[in-house]
C-alpha positions as CSV (number, residue, x, y, z in Angstrom):
1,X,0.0,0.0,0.0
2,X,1.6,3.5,-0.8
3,X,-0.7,6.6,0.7
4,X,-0.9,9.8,-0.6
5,X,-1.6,13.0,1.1
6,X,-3.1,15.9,-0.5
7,X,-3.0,19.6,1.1
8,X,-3.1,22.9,0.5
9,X,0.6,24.8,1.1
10,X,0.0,26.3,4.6
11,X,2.4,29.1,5.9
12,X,3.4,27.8,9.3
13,X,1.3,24.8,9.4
14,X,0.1,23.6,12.7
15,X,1.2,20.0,14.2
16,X,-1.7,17.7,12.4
17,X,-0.1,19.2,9.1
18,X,2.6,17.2,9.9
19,X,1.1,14.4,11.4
20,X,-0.6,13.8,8.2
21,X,3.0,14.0,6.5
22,X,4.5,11.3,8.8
23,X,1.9,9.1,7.4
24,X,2.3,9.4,4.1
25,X,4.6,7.8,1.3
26,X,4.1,11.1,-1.2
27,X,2.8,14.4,0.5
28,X,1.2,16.7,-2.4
29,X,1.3,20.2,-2.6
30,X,-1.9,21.3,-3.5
31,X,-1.2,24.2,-5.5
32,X,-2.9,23.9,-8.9
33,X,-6.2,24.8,-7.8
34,X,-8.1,28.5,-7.1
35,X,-6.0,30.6,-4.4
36,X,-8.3,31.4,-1.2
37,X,-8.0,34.8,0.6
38,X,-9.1,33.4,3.8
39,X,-7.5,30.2,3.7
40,X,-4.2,29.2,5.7
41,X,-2.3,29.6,2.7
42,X,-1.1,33.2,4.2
43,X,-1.8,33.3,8.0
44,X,-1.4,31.0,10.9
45,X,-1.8,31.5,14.8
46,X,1.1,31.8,17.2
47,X,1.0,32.8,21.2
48,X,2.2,35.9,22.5
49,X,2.3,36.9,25.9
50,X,-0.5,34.0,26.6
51,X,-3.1,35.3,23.4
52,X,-3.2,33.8,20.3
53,X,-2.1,36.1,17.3
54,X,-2.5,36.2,13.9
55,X,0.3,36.3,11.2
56,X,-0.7,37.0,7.8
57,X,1.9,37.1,4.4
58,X,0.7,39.8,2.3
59,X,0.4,39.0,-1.4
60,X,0.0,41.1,-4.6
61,X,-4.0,41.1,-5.7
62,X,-4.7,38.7,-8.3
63,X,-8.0,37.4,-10.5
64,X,-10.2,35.6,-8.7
65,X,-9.2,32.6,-10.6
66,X,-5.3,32.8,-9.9
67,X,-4.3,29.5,-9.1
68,X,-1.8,29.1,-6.0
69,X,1.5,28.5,-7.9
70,X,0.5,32.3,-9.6
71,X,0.2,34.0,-6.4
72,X,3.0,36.5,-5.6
73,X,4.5,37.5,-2.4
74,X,4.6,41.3,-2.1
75,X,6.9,43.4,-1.3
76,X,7.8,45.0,1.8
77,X,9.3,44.9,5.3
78,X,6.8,41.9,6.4
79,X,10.0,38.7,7.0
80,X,11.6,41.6,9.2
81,X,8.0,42.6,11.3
82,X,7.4,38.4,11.1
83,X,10.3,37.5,12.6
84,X,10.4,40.4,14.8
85,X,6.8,38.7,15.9
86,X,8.0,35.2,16.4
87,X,11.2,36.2,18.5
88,X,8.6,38.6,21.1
89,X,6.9,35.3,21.1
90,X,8.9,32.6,21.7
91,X,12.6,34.0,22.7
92,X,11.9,33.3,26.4
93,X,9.9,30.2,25.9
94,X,12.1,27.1,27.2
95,X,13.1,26.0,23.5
96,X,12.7,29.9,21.6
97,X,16.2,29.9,20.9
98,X,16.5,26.4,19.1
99,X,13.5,27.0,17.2
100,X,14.5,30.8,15.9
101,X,18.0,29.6,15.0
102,X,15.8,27.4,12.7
103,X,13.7,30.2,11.4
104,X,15.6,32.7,10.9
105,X,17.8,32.2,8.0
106,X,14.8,31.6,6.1
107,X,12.8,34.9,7.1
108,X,16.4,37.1,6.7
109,X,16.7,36.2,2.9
110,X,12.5,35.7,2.3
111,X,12.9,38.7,-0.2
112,X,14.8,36.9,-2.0
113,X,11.5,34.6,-2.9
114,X,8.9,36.1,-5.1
115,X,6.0,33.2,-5.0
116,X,3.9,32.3,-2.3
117,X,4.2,28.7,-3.0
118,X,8.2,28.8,-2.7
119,X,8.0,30.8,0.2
120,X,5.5,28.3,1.8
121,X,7.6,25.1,0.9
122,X,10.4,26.3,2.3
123,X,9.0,26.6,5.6
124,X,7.3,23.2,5.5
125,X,10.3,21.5,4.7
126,X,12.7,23.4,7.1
127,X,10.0,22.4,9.7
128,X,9.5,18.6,8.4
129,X,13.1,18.0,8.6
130,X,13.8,19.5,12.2
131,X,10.8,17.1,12.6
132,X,12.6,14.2,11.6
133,X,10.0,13.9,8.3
134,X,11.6,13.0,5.5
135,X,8.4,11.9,3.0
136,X,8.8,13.4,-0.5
137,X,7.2,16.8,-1.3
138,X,5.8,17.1,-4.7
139,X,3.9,19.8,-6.3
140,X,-0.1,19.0,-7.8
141,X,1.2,21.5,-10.6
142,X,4.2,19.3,-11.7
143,X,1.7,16.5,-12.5
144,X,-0.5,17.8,-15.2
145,X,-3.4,16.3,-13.7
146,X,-6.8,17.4,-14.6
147,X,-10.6,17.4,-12.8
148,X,-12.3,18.5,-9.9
149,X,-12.3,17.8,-6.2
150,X,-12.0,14.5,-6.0
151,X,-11.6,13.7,-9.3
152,X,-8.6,15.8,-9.2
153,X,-7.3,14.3,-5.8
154,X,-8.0,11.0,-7.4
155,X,-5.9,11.5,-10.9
156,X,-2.7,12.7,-8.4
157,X,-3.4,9.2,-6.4
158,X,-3.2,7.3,-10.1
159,X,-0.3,9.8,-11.3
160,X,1.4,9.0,-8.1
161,X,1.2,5.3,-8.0
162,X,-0.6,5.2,-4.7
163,X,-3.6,3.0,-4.0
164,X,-4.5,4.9,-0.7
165,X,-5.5,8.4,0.1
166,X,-5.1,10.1,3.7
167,X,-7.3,12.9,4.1
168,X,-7.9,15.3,7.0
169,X,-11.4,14.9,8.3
170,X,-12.1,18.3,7.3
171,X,-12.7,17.1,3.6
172,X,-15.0,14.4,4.3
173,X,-18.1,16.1,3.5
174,X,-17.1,16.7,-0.2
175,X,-15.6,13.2,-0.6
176,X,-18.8,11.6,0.4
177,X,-21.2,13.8,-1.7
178,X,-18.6,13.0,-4.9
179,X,-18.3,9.1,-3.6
180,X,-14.8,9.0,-3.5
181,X,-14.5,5.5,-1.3
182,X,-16.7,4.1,-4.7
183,X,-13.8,5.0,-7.1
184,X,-12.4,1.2,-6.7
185,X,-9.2,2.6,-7.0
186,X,-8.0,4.1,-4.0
187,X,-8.9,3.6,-0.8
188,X,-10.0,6.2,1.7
189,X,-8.7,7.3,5.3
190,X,-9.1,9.5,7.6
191,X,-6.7,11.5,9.7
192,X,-7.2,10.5,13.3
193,X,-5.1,13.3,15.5
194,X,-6.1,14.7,18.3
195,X,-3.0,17.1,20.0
196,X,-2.6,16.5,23.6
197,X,-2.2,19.7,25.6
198,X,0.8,21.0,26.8
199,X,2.7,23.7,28.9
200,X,2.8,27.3,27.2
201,X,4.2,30.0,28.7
202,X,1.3,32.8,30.5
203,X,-1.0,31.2,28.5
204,X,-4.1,31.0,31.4
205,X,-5.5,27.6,29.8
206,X,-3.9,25.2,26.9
207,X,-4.7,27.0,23.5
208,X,-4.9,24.4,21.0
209,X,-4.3,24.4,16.7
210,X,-1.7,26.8,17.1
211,X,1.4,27.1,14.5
212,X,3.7,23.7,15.2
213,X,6.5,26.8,16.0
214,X,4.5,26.9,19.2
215,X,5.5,23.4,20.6
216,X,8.6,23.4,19.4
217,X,9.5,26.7,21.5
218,X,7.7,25.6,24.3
219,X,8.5,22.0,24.6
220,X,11.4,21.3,22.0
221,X,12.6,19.5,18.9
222,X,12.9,16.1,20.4
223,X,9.3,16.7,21.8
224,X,8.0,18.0,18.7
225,X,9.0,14.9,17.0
226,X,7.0,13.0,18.9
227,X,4.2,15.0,19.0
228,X,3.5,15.6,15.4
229,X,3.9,11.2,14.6
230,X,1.6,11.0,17.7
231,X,-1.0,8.0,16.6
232,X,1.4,7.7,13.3
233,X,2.5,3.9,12.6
C-alpha cells in the first residue's frame, strides 16, 4: 500500500499538518487549484504573551481565478515585522532559541522569494526535517493532472502510483457527496489526530491548533518529533 496525502501549502502549518505528513509515502502540494483569501495559505496563529495572534503574508492582488503556484508574495518589510513577531513570542519560551536559530535564515533572505508557493515550501520542509519527516514533497502543478475535487485528488493518487488516500477529516463532506470511497481505486482514510495539551508560557489555559513553531519553542525539537507522529505507525 503506498498513501498519498493531498493539502493545501500552509504558511506555518500547525502539528496535524505534519502528522498527516509522517503518514504518508508522497505528501502533495496542492497548489494547482483556485488561491483562497481566507485560507491558511497566508496566516497561521502563534502565542504571544499568553493570546493567540495572527500572522498574515501579504500578497499582490490577483483574479479571482489565480491558481496558488501564480500567487506572488509582495513586497515590503513583512519577513523583518514576522520575525520580529515570532522572536517577542517565543525568545523566552524554554526551546525559543533552538527554534529561531531554525527560522531565521529563512525569514532574513524571504525577499529573496517572489511566490507564495516557494515561500510556503520552504518553511514546510525546514520544519519537516527538524521534525525528523523525510516523506517526499511534490507539487499538484508538476503532474498535469486534470478534474475537480475528487476527481482531481484521485488522478494525483493514479499519477502517483498510490492506491491509498489520507485525508484530513475536514474534507470528508465533499468526498462523500462526490463518492470518493466508490472510485475502486483508491482507498479512503481519515486522519485521526487529536493534539494533547501541553505547557505554554502565560498562556491561562492550553490554546490548541496553534502554528507547530509553538510546541517546538515551548516544549522542544525532540518533543515536537513526537508530538506531530503521535497515533502515526
Amino acid at each position: 500500500m503506498s498513501t498519498c496525502v493531498v493539502m493545501q501549502p500552509t504558511y506555518l502549518p500547525w502539528s496535524g499538518y505534519f502528522n498527516l505528513m509522517a503518514q504518508a509515502d508522497v505528501f502533495v502540494l496542492l497548489d494547482d487549484v483556485q488561491y483562497n483569501r481566507t485560507s491558511w495559505q497566508t496566516r497561521n496563529r502563534i502565542l504571544v504573551q499568553g493570546e493567540e495572534q495572527l500572522l498574515t503574508v501579504p500578497v499582490l492582488a490577483g483574479h479571482l481565478d489565480t491558481r496558488i503556484e501564480a500567487v506572488r508574495l509582495a513586497p515590503g518589510p513583512w519577513p523583518r515585522k514576522h520575525l520580529a513577531s515570532l522572536t517577542a513570542a517565543y525568545a523566552k519560551a524554554p526551546h525559543g532559541p533552538e527554534l529561531l536559530a531554525l527560522l531565521a535564515p529563512l525569514y532574513e533572505t524571504a525577499g529573496e522569494v517572489t511566490h507564495l508557493v516557494d515561500w510556503n515550501q520552504q518553511l514546510i520542509s525546514t520544519l519537516a526535517t527538524a521534525l525528523g519527516l523525510h516523506t517526499p514533497l511534490v507539487r499538484a502543478s508538476t503532474l498535469g493532472c486534470g478534474g475537480e475535487r475528487s476527481a482531481h485528488v484521485l488522478a494525483l493518487c493514479d499519477a502517483l502510483g498510490c492506491d491509498d488516500y489520507l485525508s484530513p477529516v475536514g474534507s470528508a463532506d465533499y468526498l462523500a457527496e462526490d463518492n470518493f470511497a466508490a472510485n475502486g481505486r483508491v482507498s479512503l482514510r481519515f486522519q485521526a489526530y487529536r493534539p494533547a495539551p501541553y505547557a505554554q508560557r502565560k498562556a491561562p489555559a492550553f490554546v490548541s491548533h496553534l502554528s507547530v513553531v509553538d510546541v517546538i519553542a515551548h516544549q522542544g525539537l525532540e518533543f515536537a518529533r513526537h508530538y506531530v507522529k503521535e497515533s502515526a505507525p
